[in-house]
C-alpha positions in Angstrom: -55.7 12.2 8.3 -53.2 13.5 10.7 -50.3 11.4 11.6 -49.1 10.2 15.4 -47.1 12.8 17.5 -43.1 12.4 17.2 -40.6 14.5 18.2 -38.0 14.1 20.7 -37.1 16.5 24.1 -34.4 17.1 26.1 -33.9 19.2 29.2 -31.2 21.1 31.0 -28.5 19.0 29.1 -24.7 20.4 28.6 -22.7 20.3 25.9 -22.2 17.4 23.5 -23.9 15.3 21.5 -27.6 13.7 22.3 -28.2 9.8 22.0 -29.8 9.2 18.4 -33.5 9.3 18.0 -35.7 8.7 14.8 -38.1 11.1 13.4 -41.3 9.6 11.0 -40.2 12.7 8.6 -42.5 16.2 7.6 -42.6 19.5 8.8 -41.6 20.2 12.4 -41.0 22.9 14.8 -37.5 23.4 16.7 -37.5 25.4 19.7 -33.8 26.0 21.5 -33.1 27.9 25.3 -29.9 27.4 26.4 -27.3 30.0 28.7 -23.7 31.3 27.7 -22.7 31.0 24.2 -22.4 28.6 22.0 -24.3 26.9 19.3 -26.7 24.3 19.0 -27.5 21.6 15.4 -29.8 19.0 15.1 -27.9 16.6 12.4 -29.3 13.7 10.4 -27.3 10.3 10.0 -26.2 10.4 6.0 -26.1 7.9 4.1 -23.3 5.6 4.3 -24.7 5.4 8.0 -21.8 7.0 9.8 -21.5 10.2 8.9 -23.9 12.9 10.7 -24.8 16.4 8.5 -26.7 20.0 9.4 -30.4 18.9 9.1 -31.2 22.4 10.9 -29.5 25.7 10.9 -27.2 25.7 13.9 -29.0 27.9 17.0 -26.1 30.4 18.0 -28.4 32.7 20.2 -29.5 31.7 23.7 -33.2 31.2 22.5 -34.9 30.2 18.9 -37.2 28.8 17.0 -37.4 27.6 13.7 -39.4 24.8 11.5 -37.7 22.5 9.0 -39.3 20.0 6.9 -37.3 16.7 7.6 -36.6 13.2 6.4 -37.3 10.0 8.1 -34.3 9.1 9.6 -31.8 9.0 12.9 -31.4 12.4 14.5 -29.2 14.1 17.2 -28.6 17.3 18.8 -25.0 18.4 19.2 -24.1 21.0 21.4 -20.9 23.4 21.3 -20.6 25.5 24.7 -24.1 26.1 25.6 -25.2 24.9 29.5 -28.4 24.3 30.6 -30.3 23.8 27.4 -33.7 22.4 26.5 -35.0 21.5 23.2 -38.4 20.4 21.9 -38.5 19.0 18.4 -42.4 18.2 17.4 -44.4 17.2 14.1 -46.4 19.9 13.1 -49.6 18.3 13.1 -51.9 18.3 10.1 -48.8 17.5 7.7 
């Protein structure tokens, strides 16, 4: 039985950190564009509830993709550099 749809998306945002979001936890797909150079990490809350670590491989190219099987938990983006970027984060459905 397939679960409901989560992920989270953002579009043309700069550099920074995104507002936290929670994710129900399996296997999702990442996809990155952004312009210039930079990088790009989604980071998990840890465990003490303030400190935020690499969930996925930081992006450091102006596109990419990737899928990452994740936790339930808080989530953000942080962004080093990068303008203009939009991100899609989405259960792979059937997990």
């Amino acid at each position: 039985m397939a679960r409901a749809k989560d992920g989270k998306s953002f579009a043309n945002i700069g550099t920074g950190s995104t507002a936290q979001f929670y994710l129900n936890g399996g296997l999702y797909g990442i996809d990155y564009v952004g312009t210039g150079t930079g990088t790009a990490t989604l980071q998990k809350l840890g465990g003490d509830g303030e400190t935020w670590v690499t969930a996925a491989t930081a992006f450091s190219a102006t596109t990419g993709y990737e899928t990452a099987y994740l936790s339930a938990g808080w989530y953000r983006v942080t962004i080093a550099t990068f303008t203009a970027n939009y991100i899609n984060i989405a259960r792979i459905q059937g997990e």
